[in-house]
VEXKOLVEX-36355 format. One record per residue (C-alpha): x, y, z; residue in one letter. Coordinates in Angstrom, 2 decimals. Layout:
// VEXKOLVEX-36355
+---------+---------+---------+------+
!       u !       v !       w ! base !
+---------+---------+---------+------+
!       X !       Y !       Z !    a !
...
+---------+---------+---------+------+
This chain:
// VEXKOLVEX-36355
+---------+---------+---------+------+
!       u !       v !       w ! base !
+---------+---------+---------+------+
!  -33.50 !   34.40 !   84.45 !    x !
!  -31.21 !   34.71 !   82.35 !    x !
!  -31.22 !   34.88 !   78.26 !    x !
!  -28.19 !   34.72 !   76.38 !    x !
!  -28.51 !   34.21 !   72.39 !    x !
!  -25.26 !   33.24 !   70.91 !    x !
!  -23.72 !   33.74 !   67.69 !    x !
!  -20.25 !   32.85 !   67.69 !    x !
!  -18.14 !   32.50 !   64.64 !    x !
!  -16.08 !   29.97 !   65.07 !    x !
!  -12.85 !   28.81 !   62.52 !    x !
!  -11.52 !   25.16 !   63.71 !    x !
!   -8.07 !   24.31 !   63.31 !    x !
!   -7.80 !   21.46 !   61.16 !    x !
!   -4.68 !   18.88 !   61.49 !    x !
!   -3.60 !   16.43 !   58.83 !    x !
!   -2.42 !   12.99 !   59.37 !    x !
!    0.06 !   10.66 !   57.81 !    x !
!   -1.49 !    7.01 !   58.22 !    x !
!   -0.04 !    5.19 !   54.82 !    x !
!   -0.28 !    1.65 !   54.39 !    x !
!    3.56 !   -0.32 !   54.02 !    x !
!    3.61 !   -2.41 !   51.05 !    x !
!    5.78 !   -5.64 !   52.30 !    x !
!    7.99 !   -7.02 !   49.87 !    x !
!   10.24 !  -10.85 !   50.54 !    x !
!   13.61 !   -9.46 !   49.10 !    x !
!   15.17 !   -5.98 !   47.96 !    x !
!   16.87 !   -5.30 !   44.76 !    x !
!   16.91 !   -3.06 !   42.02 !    x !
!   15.20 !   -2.35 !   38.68 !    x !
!   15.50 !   -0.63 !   35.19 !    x !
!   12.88 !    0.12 !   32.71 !    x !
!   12.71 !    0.14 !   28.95 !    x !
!   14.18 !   -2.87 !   29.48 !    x !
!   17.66 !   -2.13 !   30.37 !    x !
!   20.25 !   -4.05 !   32.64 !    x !
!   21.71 !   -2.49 !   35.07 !    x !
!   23.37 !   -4.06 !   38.37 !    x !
!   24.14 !   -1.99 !   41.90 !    x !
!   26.79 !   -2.46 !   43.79 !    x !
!   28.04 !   -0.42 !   47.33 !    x !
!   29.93 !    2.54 !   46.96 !    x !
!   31.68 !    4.74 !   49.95 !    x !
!   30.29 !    8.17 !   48.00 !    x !
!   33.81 !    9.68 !   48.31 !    x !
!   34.82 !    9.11 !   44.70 !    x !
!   31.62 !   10.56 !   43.41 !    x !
!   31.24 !   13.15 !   45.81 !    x !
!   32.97 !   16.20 !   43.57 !    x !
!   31.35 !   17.60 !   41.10 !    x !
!   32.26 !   18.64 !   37.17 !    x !
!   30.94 !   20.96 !   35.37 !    x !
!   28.81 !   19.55 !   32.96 !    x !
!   28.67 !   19.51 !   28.86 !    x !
!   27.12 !   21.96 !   27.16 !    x !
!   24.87 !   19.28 !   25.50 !    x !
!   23.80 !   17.92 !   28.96 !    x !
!   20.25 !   19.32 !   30.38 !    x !
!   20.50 !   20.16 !   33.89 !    x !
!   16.85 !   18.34 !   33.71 !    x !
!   18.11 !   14.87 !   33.19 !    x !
!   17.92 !   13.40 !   36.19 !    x !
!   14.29 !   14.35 !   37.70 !    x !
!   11.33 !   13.22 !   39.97 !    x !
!   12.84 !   11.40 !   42.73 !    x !
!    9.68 !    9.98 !   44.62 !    x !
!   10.53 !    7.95 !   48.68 !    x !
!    8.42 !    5.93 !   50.23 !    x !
!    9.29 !    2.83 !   52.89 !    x !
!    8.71 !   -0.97 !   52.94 !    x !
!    8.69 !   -3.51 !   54.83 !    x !
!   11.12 !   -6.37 !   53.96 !    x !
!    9.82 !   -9.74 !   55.27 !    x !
!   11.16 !  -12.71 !   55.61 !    x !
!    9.69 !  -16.65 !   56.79 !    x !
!   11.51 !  -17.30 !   59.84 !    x !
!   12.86 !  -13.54 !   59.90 !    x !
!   12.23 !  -10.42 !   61.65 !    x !
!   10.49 !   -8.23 !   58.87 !    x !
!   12.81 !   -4.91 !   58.30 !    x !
!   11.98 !   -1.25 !   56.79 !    x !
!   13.73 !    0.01 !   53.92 !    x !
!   13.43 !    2.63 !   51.66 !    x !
!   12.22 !    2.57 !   48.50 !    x !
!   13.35 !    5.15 !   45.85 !    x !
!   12.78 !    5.52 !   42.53 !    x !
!   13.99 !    8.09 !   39.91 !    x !
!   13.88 !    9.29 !   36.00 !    x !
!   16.69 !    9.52 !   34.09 !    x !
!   16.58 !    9.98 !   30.23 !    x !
!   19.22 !    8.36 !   28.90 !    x !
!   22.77 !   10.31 !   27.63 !    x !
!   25.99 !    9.38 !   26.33 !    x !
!   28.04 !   11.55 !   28.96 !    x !
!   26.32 !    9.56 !   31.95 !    x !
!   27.89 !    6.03 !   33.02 !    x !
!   25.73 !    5.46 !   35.67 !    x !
!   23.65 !    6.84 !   38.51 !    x !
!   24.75 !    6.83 !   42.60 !    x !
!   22.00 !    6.82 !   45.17 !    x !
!   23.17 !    7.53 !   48.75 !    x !
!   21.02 !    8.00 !   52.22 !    x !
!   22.33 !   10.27 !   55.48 !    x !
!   20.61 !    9.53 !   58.71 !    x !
!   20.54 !   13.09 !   59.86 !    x !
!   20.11 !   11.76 !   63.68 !    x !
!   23.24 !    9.71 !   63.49 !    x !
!   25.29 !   10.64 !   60.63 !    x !
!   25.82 !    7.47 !   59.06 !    x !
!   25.86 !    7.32 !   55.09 !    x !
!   24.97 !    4.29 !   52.73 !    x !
!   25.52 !    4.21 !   48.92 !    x !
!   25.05 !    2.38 !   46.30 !    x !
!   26.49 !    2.84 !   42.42 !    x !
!   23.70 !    2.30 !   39.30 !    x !
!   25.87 !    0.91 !   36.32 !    x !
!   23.63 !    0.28 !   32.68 !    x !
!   24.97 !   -1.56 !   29.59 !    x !
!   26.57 !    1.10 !   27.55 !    x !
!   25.55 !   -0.90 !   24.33 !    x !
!   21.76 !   -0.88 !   25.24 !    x !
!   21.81 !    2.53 !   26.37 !    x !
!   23.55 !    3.97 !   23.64 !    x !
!   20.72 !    2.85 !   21.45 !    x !
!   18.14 !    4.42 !   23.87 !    x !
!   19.93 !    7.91 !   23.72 !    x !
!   17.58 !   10.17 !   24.79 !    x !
!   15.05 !    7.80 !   26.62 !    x !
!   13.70 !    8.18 !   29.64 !    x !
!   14.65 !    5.31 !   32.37 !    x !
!   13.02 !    4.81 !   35.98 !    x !
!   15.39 !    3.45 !   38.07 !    x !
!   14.04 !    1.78 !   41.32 !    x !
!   16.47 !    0.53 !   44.59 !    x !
!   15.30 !   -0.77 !   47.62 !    x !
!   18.12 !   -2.21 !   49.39 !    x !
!   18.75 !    0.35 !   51.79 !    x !
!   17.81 !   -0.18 !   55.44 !    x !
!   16.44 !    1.82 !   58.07 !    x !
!   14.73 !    2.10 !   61.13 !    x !
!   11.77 !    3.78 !   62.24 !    x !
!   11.94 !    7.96 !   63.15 !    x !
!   14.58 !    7.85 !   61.43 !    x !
!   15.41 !   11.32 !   59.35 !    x !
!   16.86 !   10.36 !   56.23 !    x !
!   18.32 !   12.55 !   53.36 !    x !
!   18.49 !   10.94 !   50.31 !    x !
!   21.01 !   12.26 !   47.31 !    x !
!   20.58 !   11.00 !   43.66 !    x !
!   23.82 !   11.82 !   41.50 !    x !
!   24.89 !   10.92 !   37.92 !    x !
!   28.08 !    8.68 !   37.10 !    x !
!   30.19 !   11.09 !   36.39 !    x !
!   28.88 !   13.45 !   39.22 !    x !
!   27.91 !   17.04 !   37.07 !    x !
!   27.64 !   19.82 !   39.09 !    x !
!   23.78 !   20.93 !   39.37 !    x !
!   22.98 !   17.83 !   38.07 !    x !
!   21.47 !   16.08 !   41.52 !    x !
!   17.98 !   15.33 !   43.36 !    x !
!   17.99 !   15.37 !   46.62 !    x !
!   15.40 !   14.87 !   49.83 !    x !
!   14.91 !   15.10 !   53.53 !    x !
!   12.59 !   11.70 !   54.42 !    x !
!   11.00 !   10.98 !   57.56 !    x !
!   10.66 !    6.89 !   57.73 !    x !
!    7.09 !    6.35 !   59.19 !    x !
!    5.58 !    2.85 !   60.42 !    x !
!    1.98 !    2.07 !   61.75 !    x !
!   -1.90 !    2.39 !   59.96 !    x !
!   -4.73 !    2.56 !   62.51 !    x !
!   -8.26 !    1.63 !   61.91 !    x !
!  -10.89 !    2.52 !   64.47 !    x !
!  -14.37 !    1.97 !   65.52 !    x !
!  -16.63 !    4.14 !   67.94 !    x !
!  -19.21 !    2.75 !   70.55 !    x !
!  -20.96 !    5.82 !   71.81 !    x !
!  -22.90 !    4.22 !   73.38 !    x !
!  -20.23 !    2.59 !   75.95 !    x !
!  -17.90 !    5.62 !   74.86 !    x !
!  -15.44 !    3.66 !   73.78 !    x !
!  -12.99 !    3.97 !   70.68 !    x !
!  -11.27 !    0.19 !   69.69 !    x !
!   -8.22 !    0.96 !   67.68 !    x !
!   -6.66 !   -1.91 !   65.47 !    x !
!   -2.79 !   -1.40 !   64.66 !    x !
!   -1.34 !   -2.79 !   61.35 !    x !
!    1.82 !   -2.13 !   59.45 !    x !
!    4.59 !   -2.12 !   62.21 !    x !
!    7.43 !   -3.73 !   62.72 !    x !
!    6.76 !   -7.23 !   64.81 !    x !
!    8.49 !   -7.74 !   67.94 !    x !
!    8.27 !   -4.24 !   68.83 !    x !
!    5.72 !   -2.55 !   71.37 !    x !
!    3.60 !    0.19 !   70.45 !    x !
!    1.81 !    2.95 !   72.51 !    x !
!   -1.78 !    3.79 !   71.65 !    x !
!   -3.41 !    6.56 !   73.54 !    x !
!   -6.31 !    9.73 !   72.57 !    x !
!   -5.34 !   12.77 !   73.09 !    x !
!   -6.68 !   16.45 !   72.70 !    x !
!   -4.52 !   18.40 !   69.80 !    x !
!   -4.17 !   21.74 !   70.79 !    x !
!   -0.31 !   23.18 !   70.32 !    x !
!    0.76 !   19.59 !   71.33 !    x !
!   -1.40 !   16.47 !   72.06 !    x !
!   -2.49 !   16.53 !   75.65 !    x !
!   -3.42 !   13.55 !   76.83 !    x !
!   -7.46 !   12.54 !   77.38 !    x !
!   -6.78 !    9.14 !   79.50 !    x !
!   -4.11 !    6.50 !   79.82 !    x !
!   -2.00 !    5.48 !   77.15 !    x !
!   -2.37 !    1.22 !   75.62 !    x !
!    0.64 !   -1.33 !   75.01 !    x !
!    0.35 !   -3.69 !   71.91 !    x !
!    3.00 !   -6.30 !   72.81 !    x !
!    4.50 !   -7.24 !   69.67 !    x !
!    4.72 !  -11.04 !   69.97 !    x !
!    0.74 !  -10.63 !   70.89 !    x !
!   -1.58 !  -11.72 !   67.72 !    x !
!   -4.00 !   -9.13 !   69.05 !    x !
!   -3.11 !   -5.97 !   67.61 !    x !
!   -6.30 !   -3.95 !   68.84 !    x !
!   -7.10 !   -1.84 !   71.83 !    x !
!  -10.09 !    0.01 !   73.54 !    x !
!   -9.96 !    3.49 !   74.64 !    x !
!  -12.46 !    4.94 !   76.99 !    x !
!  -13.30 !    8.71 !   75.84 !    x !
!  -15.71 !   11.44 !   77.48 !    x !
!  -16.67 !   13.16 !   74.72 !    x !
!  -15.97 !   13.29 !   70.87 !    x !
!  -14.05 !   16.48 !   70.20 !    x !
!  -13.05 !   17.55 !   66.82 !    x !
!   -9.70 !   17.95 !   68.14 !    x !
!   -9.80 !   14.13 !   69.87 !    x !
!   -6.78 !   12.51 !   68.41 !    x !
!   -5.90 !    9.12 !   68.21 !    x !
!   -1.89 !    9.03 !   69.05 !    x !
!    0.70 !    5.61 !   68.42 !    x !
!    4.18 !    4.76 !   68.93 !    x !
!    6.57 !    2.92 !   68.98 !    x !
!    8.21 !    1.51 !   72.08 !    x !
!   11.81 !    3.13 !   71.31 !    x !
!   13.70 !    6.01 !   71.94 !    x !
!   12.51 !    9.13 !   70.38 !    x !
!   10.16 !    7.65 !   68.20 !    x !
!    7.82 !    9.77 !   65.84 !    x !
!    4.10 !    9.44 !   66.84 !    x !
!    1.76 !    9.38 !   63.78 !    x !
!   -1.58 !   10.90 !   64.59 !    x !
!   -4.96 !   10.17 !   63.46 !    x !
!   -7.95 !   13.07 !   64.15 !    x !
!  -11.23 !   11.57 !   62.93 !    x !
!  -13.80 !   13.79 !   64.27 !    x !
!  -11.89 !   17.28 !   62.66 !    x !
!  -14.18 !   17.90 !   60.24 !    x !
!  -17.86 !   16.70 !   61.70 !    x !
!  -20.62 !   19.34 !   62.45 !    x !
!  -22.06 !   17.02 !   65.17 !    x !
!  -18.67 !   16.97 !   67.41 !    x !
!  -18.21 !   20.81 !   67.02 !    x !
!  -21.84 !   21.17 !   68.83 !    x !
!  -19.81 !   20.30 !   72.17 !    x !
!  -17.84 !   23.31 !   71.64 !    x !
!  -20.60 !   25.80 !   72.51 !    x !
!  -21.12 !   24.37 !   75.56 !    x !
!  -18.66 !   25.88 !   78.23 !    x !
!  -20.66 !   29.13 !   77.88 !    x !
!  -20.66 !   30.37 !   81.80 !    x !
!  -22.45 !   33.21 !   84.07 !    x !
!  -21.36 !   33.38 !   87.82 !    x !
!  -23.64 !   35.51 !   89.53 !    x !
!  -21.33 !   35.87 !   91.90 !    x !
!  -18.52 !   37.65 !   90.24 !    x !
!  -21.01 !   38.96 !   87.41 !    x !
!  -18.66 !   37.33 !   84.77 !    x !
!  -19.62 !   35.73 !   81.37 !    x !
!  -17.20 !   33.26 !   80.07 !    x !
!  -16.52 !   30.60 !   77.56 !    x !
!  -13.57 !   28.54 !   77.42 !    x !
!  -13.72 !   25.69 !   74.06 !    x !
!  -12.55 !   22.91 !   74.95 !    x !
!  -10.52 !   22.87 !   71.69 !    x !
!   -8.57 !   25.71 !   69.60 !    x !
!  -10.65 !   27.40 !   67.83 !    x !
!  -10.17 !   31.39 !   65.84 !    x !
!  -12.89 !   33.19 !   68.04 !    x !
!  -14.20 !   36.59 !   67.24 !    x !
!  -16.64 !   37.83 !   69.69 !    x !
!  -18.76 !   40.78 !   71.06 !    x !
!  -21.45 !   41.37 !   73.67 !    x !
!  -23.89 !   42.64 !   71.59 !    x !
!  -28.11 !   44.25 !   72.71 !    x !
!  -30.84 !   42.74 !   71.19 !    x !
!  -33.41 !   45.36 !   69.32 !    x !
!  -37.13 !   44.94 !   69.75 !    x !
!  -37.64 !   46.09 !   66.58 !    x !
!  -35.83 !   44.08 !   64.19 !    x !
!  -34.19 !   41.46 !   66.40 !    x !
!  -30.50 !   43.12 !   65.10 !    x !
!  -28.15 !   43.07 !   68.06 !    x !
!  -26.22 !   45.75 !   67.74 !    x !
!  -22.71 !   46.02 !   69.32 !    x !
!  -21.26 !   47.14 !   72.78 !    x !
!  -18.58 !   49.35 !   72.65 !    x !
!  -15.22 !   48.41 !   73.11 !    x !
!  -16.60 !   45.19 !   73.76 !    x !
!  -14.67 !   42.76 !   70.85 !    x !
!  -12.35 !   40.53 !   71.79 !    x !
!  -10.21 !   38.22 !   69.90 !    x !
!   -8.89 !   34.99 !   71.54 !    x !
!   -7.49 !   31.40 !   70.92 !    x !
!   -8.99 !   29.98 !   74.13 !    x !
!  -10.78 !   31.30 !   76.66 !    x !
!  -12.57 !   34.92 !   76.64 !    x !
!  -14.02 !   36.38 !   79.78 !    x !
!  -16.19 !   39.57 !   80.65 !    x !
!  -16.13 !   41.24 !   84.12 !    x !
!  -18.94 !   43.08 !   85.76 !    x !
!  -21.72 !   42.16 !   83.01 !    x !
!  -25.10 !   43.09 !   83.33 !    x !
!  -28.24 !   40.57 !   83.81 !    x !
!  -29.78 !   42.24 !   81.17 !    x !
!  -32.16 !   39.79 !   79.15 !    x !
!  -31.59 !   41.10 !   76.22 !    x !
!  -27.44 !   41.21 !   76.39 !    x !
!  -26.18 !   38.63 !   73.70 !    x !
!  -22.90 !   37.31 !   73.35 !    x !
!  -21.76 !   37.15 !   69.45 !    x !
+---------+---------+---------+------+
């Protein structure tokens, strides 16, 4: 028979996921603090769009902390809609009229903008102050990759925020049965009248799928599904969609970080008699270091084989290995 004491040092690969909830809101507009009035209305960007060099009184600082996120626009009766939502601090100077906030689509190329104007009389007096300015009229879709440009009125050279924004749609909430092996997944925050995939998957350099991807019709009420797994993995996603072309998929992995689900991981360890070769392939990434190692009598130290380390992301493998009972793997 056979002994083989293990000590493998394992580092998993942990994976982050974006699952934010969409605040809904029933009509767009924009807003000024400290009070201030100030009104929007479309620009094309093309008289703003070169740049002067600005006074020497100006701080290149003025305009700062430009902060995206998306929302959803519903209306009774309506279709709800995304838009984004941007907001931005300006402290208040006599050489700036105004602010002009424009979005890119990067995947299609077209641009929307929108001129800031404040009450020069009110502003005046607040010389100095800072203002957050917040505008959520612009429309979007989801996976679309936005980039979002915040300029003053005049537009000063070096004077501008700017961003890359990913629009993102969908929050999952789960529940395990382990006893029936089955993950239900409840979908919330998407857009209605749209499909969306639901499927686990196993995250290794890409999500490969464990089973058979759901549908949530949109028109359904029921915005839950039940996913049959085998076992819980630390790198078991949970992967959604939605039905459209080139859609971003937003990932949930909530088993990553569990000592119980990386147990599994030690168990592909494998002899064949037949070919004399030791292997272990994880059934998720993992940093391995390992070495066959002998087992002292005296101490129970196992010291190291020669030339026996190996370093691998997946699977490792040793030819011709002795039946020895006290070889180790380590």
């Amino acid at each position: 028979m056979i002994s083989i004491h293990v000590q493998i040092l394992l580092i998993i690969l942990f994976w982050n996921s974006d699952c934010q909830i969409i605040p809904r809101i029933e009509e767009c507009g924009l807003s000024c603090s400290q009070g201030i009035h100030c009104k929007s209305k479309p620009s094309s960007g093309i008289f703003n769009s070169f740049c002067h060099d600005a006074p020497a009184t100006l701080s290149s600082t003025v305009l700062k902390s430009m902060k995206i996120s998306t929302v959803m626009k519903c209306v009774q009766g309506s279709p709800c809609s995304l838009h984004l939502n941007i907001k931005g601090t300006l402290s208040l100077d006599e050489n700036i009229r105004g602010l002009e906030i424009c979005s890119l689509s990067l995947d299609t190329q077209q641009s929307q903008c929108t001129n800031v104007r404040f009450a020069r009389k009110k502003s005046k007096m607040l010389n100095g102050k800072k203002v957050q300015v917040q505008f959520n009229c612009i429309e979007v879709n989801v996976a679309q990759h936005i980039y979002v440009t915040m300029k003053t009125v005049p537009n000063y050279c070096e004077v501008k925020l700017s961003q890359e924004y990913y629009v993102e749609a969908g929050k999952f909430d789960y529940n395990v049965d382990r006893a029936r092996k089955i993950i239900s997944v409840n979908v919330s925050n998407f857009l209605r009248d749209q499909d969306y995939y639901v499927r686990l998957c196993h995250k290794w350099f890409t999500c490969e799928d464990a089973g058979a991807f759901a549908v949530i019709k949109g028109k359904e009420s029921l915005k839950s599904v039940s996913l049959k797994y085998s076992q819980l993995l630390p790198c078991l996603c949970i992967e959604g969609w939605l039905a459209i072309p080139d859609a971003r998929r937003i990932q949930l992995c909530p088993f990553e970080n569990g000592k119980y689900y990386t147990k599994v991981l030690w168990d592909n360890i494998v002899y064949n008699p037949v070919t004399q070769t030791l292997a272990w392939e994880p059934a998720c990434p993992v940093l391995v270091m390992v070495n066959l190692c002998r087992l002292m009598k005296s101490n129970d130290h196992c010291e190291d084989i020669q030339n026996s380390s190996k370093n691998s992301p997946e699977k490792v493998k040793y030819s011709r290995v002795d039946t020895h009972p006290r070889l180790c793997m380590k």
